[in-house]
N, CA, C and O atoms as a CHARMM CRD file, in Angstrom:
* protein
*
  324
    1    1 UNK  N    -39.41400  -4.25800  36.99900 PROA 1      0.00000
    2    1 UNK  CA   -38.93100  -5.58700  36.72000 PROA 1      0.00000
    3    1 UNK  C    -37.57500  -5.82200  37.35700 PROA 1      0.00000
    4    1 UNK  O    -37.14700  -4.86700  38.00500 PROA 1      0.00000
    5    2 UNK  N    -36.91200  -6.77100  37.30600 PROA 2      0.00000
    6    2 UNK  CA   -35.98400  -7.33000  37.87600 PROA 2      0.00000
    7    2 UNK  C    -34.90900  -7.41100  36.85700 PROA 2      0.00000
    8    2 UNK  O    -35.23800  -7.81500  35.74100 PROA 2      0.00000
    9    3 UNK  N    -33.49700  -7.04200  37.10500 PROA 3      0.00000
   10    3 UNK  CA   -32.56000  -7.54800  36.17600 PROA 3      0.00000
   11    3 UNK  C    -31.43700  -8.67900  36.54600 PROA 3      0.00000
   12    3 UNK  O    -30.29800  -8.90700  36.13800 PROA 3      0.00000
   13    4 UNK  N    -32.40600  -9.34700  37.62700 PROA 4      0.00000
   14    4 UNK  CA   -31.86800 -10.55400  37.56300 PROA 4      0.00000
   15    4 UNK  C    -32.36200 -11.27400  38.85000 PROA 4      0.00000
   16    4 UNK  O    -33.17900 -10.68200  39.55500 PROA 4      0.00000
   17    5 UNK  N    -31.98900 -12.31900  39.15100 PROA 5      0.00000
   18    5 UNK  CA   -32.69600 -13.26700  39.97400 PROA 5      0.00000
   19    5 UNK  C    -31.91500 -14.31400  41.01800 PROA 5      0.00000
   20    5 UNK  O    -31.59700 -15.26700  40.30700 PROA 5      0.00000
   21    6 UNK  N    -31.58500 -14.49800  42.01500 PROA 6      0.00000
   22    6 UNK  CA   -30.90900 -15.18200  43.31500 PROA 6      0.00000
   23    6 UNK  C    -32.21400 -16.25900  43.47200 PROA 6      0.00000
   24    6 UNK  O    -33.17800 -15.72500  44.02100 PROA 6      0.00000
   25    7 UNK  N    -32.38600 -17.45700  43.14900 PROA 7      0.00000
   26    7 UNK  CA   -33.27800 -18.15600  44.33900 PROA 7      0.00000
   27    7 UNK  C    -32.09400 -19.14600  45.14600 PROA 7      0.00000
   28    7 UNK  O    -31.29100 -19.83500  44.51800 PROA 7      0.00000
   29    8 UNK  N    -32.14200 -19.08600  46.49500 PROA 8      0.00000
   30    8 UNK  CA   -31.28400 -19.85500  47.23500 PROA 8      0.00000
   31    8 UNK  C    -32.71900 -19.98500  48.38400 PROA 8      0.00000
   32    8 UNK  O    -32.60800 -19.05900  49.18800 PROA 8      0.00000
   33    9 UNK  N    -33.32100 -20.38500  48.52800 PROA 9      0.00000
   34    9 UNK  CA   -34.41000 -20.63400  49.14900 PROA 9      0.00000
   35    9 UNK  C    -33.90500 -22.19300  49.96500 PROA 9      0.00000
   36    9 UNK  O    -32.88000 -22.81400  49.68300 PROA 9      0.00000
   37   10 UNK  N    -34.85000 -22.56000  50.94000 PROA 10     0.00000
   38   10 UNK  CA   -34.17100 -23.91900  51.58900 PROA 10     0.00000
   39   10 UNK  C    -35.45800 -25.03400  51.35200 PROA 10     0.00000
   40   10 UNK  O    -35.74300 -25.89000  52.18900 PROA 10     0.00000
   41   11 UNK  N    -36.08300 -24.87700  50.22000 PROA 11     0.00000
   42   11 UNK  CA   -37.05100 -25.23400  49.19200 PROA 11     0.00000
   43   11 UNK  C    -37.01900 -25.38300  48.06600 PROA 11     0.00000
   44   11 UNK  O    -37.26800 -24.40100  47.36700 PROA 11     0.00000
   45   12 UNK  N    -36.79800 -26.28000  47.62100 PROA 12     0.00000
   46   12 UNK  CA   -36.10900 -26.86900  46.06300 PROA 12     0.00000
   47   12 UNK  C    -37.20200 -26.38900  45.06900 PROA 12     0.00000
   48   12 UNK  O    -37.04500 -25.82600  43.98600 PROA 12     0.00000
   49   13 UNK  N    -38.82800 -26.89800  45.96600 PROA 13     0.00000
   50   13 UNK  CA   -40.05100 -26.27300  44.68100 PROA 13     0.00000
   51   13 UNK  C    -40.33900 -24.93300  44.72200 PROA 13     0.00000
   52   13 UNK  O    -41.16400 -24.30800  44.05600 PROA 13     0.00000
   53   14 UNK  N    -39.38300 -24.45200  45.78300 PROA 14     0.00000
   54   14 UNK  CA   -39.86800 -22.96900  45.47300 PROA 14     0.00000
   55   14 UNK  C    -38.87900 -22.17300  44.86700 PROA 14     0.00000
   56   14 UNK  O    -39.19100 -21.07300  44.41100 PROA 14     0.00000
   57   15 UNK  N    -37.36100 -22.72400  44.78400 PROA 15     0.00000
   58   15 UNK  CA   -36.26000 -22.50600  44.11200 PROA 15     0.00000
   59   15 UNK  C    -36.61600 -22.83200  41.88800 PROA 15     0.00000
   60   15 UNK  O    -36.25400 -22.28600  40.84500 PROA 15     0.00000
   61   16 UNK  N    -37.40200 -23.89300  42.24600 PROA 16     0.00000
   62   16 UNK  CA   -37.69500 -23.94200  41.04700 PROA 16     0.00000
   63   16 UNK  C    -38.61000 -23.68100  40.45000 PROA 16     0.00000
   64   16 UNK  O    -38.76800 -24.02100  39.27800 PROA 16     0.00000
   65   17 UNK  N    -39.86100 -22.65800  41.48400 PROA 17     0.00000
   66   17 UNK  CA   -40.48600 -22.08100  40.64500 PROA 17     0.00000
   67   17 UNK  C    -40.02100 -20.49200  40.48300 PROA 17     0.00000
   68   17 UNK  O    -40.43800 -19.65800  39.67900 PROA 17     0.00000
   69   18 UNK  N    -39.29300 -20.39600  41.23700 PROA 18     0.00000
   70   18 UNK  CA   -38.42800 -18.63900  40.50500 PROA 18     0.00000
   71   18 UNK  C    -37.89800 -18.89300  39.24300 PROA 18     0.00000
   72   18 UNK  O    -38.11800 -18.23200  38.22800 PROA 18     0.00000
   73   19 UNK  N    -36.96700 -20.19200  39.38100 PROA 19     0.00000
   74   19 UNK  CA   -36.49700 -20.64500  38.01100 PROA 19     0.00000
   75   19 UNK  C    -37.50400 -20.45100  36.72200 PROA 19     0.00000
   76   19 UNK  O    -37.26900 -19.98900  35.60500 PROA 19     0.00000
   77   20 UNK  N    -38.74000 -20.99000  37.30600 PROA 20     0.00000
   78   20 UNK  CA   -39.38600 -20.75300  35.83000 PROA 20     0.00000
   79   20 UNK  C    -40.37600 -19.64300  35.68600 PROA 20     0.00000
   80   20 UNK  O    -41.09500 -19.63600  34.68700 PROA 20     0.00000
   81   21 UNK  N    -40.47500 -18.77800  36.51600 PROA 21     0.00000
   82   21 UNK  CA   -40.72600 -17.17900  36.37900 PROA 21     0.00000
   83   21 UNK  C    -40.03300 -16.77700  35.67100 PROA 21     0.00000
   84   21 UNK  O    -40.32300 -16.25500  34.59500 PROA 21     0.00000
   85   22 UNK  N    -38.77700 -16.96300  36.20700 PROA 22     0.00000
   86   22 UNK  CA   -37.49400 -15.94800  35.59500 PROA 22     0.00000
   87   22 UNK  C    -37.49300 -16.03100  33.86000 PROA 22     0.00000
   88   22 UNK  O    -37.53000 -15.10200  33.05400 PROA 22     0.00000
   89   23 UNK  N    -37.43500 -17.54200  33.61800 PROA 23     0.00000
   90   23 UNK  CA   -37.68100 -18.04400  32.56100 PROA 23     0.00000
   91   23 UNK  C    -38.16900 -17.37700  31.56100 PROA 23     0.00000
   92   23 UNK  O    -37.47900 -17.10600  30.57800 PROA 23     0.00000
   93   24 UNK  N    -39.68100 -16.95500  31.70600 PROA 24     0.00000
   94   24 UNK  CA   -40.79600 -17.07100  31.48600 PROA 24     0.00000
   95   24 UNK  C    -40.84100 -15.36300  31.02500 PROA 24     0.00000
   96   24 UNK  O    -41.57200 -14.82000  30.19600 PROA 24     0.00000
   97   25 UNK  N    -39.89800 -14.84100  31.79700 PROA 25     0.00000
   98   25 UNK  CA   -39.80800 -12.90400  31.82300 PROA 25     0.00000
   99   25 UNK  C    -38.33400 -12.78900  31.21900 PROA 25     0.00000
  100   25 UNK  O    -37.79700 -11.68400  31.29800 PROA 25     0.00000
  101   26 UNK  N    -37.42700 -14.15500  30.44400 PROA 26     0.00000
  102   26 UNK  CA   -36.28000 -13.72500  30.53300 PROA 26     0.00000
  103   26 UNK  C    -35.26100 -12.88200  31.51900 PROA 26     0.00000
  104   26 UNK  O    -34.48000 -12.01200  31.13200 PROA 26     0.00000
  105   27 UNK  N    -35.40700 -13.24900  32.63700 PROA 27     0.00000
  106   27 UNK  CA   -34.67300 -12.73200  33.49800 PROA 27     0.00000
  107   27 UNK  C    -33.73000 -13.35300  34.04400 PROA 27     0.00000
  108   27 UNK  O    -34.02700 -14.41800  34.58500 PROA 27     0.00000
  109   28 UNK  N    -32.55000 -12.97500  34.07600 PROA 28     0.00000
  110   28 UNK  CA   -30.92600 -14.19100  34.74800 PROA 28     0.00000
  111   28 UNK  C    -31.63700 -14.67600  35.87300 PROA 28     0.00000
  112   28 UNK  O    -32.47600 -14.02600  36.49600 PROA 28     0.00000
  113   29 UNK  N    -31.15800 -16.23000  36.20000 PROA 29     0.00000
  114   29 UNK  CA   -31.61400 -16.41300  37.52400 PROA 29     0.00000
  115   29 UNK  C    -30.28600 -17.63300  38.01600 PROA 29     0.00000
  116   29 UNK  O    -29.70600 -18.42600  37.27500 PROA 29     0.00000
  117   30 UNK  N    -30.14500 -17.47400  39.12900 PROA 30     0.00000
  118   30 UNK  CA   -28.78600 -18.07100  39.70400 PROA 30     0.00000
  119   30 UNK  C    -29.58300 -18.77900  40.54700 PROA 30     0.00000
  120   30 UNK  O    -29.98200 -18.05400  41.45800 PROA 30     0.00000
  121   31 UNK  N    -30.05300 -20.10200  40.63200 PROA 31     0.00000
  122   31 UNK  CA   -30.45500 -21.15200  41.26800 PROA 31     0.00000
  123   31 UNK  C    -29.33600 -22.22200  41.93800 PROA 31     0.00000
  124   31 UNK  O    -28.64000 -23.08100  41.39700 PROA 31     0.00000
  125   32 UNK  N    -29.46900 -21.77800  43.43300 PROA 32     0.00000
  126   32 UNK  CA   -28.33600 -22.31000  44.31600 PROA 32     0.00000
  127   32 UNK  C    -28.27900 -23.85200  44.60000 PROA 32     0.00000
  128   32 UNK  O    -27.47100 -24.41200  45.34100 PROA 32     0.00000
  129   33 UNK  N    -29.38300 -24.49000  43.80200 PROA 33     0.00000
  130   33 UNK  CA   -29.28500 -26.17000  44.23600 PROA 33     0.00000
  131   33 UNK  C    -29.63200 -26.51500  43.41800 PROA 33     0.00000
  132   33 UNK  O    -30.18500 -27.61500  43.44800 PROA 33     0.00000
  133   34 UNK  N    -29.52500 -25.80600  42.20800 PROA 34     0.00000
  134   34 UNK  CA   -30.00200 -26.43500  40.83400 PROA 34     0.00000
  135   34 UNK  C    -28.95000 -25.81700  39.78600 PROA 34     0.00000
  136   34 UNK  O    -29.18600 -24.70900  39.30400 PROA 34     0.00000
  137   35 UNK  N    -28.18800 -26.28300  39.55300 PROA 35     0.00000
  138   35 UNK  CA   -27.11200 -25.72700  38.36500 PROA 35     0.00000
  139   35 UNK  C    -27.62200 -25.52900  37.13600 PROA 35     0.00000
  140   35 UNK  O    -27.33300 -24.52700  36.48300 PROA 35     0.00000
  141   36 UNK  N    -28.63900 -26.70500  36.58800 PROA 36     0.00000
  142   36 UNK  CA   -29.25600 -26.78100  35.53700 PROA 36     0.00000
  143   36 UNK  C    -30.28700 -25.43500  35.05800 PROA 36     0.00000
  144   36 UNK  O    -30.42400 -24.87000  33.97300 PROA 36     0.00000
  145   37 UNK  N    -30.67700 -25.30600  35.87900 PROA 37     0.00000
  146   37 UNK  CA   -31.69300 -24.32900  36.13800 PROA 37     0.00000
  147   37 UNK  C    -31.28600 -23.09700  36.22800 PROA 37     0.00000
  148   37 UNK  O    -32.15800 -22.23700  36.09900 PROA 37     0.00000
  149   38 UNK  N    -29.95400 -22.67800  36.45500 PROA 38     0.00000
  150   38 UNK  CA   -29.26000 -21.62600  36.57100 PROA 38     0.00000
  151   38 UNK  C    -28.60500 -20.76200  34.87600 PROA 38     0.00000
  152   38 UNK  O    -27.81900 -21.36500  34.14600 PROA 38     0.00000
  153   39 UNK  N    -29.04600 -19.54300  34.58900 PROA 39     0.00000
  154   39 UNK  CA   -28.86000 -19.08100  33.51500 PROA 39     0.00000
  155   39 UNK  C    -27.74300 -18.28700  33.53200 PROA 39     0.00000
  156   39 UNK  O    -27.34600 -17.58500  32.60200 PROA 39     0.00000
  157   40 UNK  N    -27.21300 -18.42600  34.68900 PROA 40     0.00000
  158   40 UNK  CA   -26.05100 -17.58000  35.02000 PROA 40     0.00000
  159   40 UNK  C    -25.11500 -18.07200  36.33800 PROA 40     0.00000
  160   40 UNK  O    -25.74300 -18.82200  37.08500 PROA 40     0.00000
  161   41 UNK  N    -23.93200 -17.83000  36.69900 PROA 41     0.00000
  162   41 UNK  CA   -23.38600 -18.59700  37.69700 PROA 41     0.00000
  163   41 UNK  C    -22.26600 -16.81400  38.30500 PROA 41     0.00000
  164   41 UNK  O    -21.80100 -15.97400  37.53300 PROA 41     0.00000
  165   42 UNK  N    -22.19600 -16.81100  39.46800 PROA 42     0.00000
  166   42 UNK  CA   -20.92200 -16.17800  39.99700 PROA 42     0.00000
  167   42 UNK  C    -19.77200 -16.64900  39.95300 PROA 42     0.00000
  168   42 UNK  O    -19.47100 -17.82500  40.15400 PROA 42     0.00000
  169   43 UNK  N    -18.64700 -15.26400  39.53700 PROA 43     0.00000
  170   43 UNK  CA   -17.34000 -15.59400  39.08200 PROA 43     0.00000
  171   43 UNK  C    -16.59200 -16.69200  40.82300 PROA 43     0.00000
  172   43 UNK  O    -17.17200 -16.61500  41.90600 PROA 43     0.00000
  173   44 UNK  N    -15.41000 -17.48700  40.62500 PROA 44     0.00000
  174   44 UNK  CA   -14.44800 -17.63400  41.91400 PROA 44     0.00000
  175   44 UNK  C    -14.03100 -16.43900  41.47100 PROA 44     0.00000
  176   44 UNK  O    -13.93400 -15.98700  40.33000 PROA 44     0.00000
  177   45 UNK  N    -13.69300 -15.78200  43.01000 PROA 45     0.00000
  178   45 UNK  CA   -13.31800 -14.26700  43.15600 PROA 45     0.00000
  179   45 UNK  C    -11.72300 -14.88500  44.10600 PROA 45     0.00000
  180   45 UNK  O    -11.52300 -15.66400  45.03800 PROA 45     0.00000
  181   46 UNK  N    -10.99800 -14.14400  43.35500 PROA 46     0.00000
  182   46 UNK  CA    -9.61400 -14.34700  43.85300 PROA 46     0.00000
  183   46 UNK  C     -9.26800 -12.82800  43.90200 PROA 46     0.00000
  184   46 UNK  O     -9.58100 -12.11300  42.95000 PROA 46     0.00000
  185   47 UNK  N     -8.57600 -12.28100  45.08500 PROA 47     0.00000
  186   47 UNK  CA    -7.62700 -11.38100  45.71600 PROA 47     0.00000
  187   47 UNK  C     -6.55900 -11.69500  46.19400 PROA 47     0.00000
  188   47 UNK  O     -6.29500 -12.84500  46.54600 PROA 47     0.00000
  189   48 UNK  N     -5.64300 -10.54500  46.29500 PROA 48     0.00000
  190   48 UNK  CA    -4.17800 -10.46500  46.56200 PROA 48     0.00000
  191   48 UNK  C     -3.30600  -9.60100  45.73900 PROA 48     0.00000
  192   48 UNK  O     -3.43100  -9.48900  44.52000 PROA 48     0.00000
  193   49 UNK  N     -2.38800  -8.97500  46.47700 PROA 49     0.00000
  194   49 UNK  CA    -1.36200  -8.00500  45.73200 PROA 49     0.00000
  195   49 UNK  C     -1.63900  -7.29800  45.27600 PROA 49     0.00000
  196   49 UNK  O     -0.86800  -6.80300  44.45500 PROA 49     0.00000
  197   50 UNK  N     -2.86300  -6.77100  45.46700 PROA 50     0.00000
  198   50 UNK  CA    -4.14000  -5.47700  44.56500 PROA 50     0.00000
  199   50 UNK  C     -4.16000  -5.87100  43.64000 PROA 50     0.00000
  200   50 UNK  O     -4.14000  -4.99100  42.78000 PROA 50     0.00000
  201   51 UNK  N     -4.21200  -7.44000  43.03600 PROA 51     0.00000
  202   51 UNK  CA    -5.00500  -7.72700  42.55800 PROA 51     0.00000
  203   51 UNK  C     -6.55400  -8.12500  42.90600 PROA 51     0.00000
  204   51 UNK  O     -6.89900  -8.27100  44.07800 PROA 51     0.00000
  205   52 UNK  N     -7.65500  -8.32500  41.59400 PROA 52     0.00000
  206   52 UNK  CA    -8.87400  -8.99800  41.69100 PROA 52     0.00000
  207   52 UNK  C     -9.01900  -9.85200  40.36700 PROA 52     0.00000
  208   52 UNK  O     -9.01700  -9.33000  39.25200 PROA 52     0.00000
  209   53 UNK  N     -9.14200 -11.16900  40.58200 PROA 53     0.00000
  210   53 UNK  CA    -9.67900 -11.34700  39.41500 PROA 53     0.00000
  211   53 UNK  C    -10.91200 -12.51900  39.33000 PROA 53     0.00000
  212   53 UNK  O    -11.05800 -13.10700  40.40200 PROA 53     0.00000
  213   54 UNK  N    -11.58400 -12.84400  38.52500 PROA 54     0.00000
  214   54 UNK  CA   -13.08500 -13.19600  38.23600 PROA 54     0.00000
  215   54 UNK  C    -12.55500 -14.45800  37.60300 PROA 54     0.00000
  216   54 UNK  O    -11.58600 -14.36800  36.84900 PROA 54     0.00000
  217   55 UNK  N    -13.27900 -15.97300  37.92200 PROA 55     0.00000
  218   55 UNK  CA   -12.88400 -16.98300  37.11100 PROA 55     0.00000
  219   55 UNK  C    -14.59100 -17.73900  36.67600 PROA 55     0.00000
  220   55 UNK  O    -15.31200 -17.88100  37.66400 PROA 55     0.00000
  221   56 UNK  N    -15.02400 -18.05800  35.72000 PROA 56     0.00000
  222   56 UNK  CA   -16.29300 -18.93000  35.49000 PROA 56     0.00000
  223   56 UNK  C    -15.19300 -19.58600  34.36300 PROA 56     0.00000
  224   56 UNK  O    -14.09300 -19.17700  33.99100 PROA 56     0.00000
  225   57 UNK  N    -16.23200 -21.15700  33.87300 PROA 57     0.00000
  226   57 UNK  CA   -15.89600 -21.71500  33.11700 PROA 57     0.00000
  227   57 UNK  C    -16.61800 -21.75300  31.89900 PROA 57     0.00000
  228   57 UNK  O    -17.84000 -21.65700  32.00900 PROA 57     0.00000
  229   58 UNK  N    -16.10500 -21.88000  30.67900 PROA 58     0.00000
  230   58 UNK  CA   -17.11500 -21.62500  29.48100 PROA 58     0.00000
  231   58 UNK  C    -17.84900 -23.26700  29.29200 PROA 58     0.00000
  232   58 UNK  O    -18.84000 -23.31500  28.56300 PROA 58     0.00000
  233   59 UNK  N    -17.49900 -24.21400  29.76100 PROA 59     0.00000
  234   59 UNK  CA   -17.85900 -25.08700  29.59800 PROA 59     0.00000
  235   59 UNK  C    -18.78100 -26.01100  30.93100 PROA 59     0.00000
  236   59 UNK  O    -19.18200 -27.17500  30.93000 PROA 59     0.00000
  237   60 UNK  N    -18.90000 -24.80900  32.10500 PROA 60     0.00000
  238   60 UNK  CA   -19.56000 -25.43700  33.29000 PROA 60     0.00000
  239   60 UNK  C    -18.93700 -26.59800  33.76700 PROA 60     0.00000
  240   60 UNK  O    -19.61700 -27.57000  34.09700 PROA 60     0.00000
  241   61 UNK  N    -17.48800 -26.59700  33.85100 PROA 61     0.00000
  242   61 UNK  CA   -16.78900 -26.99100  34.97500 PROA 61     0.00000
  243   61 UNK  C    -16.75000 -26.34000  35.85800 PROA 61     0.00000
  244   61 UNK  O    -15.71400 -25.68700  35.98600 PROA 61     0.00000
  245   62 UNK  N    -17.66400 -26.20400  36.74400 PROA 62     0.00000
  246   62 UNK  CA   -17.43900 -25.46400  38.02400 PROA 62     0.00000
  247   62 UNK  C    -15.89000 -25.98000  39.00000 PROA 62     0.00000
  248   62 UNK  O    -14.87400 -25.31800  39.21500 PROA 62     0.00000
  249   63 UNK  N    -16.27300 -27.53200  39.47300 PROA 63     0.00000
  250   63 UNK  CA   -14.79900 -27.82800  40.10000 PROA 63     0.00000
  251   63 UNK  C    -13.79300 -27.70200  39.64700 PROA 63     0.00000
  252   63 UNK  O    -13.02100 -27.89900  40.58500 PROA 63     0.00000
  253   64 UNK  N    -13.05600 -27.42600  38.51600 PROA 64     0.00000
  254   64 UNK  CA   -12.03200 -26.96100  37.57900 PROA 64     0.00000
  255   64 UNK  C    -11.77500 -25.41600  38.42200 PROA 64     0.00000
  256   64 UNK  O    -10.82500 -25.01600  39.09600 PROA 64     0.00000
  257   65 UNK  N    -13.36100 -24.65200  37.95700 PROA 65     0.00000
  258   65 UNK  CA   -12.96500 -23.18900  38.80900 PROA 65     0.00000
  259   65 UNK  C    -12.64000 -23.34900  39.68900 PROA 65     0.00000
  260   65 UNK  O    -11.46000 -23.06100  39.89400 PROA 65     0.00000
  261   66 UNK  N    -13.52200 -23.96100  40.90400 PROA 66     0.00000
  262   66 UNK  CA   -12.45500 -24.25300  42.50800 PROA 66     0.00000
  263   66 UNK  C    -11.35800 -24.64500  42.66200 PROA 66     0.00000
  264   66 UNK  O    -10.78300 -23.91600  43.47000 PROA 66     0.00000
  265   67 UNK  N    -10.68300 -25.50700  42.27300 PROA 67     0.00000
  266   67 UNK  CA    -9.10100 -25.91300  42.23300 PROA 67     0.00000
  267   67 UNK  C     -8.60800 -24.85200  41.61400 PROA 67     0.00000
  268   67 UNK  O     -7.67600 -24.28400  42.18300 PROA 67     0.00000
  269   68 UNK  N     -9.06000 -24.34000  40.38400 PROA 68     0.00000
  270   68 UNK  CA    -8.10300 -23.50600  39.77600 PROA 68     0.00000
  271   68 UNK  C     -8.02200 -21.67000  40.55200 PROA 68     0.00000
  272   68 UNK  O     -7.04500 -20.92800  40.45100 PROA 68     0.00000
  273   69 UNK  N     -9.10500 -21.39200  41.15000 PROA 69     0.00000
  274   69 UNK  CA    -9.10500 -20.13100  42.06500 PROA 69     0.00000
  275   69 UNK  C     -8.42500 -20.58200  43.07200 PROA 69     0.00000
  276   69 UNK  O     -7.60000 -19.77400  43.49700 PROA 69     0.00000
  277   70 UNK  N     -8.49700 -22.11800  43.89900 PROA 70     0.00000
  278   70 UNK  CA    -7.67000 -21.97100  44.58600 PROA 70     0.00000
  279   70 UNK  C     -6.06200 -21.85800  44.36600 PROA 70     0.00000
  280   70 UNK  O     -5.33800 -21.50100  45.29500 PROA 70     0.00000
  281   71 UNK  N     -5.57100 -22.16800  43.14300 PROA 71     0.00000
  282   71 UNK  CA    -3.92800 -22.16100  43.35000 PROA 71     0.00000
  283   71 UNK  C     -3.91600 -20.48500  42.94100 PROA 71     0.00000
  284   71 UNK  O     -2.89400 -19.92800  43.33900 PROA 71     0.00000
  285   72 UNK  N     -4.61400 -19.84300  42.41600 PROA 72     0.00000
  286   72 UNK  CA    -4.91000 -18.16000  42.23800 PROA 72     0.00000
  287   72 UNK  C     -4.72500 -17.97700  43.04000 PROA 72     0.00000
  288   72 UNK  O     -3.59400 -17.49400  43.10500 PROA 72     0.00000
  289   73 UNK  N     -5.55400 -18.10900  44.67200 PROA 73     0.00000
  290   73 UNK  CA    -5.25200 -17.31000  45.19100 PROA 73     0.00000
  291   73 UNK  C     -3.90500 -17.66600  46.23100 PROA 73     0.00000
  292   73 UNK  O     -3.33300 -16.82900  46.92900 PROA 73     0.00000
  293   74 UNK  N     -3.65000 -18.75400  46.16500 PROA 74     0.00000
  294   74 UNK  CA    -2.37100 -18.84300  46.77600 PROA 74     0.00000
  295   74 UNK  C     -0.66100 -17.97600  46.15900 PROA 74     0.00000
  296   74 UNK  O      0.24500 -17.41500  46.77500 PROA 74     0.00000
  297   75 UNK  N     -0.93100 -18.29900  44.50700 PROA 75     0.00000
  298   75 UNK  CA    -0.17800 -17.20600  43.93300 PROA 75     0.00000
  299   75 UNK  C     -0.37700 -15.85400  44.35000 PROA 75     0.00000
  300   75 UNK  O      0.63100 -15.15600  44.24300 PROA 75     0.00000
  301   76 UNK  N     -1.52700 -15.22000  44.85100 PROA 76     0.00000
  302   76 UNK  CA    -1.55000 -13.72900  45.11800 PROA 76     0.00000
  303   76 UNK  C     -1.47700 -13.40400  46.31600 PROA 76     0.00000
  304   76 UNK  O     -1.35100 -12.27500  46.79100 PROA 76     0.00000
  305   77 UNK  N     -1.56800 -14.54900  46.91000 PROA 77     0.00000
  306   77 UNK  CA    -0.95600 -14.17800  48.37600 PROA 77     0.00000
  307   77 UNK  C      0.17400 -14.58800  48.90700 PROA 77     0.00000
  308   77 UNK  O      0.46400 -14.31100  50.07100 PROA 77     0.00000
  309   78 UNK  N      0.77300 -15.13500  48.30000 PROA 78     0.00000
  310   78 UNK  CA     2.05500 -15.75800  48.56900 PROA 78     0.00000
  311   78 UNK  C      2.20900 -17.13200  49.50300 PROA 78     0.00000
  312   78 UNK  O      3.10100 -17.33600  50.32700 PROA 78     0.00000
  313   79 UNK  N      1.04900 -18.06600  49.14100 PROA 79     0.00000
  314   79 UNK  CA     0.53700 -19.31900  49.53700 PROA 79     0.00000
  315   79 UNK  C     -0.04600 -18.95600  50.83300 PROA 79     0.00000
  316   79 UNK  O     -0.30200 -19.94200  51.52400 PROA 79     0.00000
  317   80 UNK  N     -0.30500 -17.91600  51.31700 PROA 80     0.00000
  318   80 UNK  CA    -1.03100 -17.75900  52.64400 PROA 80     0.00000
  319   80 UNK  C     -2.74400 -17.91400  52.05500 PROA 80     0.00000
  320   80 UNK  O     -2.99200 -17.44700  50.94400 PROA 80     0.00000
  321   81 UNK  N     -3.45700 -18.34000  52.56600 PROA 81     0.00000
  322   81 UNK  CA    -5.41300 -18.53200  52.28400 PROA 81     0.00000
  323   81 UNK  C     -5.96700 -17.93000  53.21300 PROA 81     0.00000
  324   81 UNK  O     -7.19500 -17.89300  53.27900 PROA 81     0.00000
């Protein structure tokens, strides 16, 4: 079995029928053109200064995460991107 699931396919009905496999077997599935459909999302990954750190939102503001990884990573690099 699978412990988890990527559909990024360049096929929306075939993106959404992994979605409902996955479903169906309880298995995470990260659906790249369907947010809704997605049971799980990847962190914004920010580096710098040996740092790493991981940002998701608990409330599925994704654009919140993008603005907000971006001033992250400008703090850890010292405004260089």
């Amino acid at each position: 079995g699978a412990a988890l699931a990527i559909a990024a396919t360049d096929a929306r009905a075939v993106n959404r029928q992994i979605a409902a496999l996955c479903a169906a077997r309880g298995v995470p599935a990260s659906v790249a053109d369907c947010a809704e459909e997605s049971t799980f999302y990847f962190p914004a990954v920010c580096e710098g200064g040996g740092l790493t750190a991981g940002l998701v939102s608990a409330n599925g503001d994704h654009k919140k995460v993008r603005r907000t990884a971006v001033q992250i990573r400008k703090l850890l690099t010292g405004g260089a991107e």
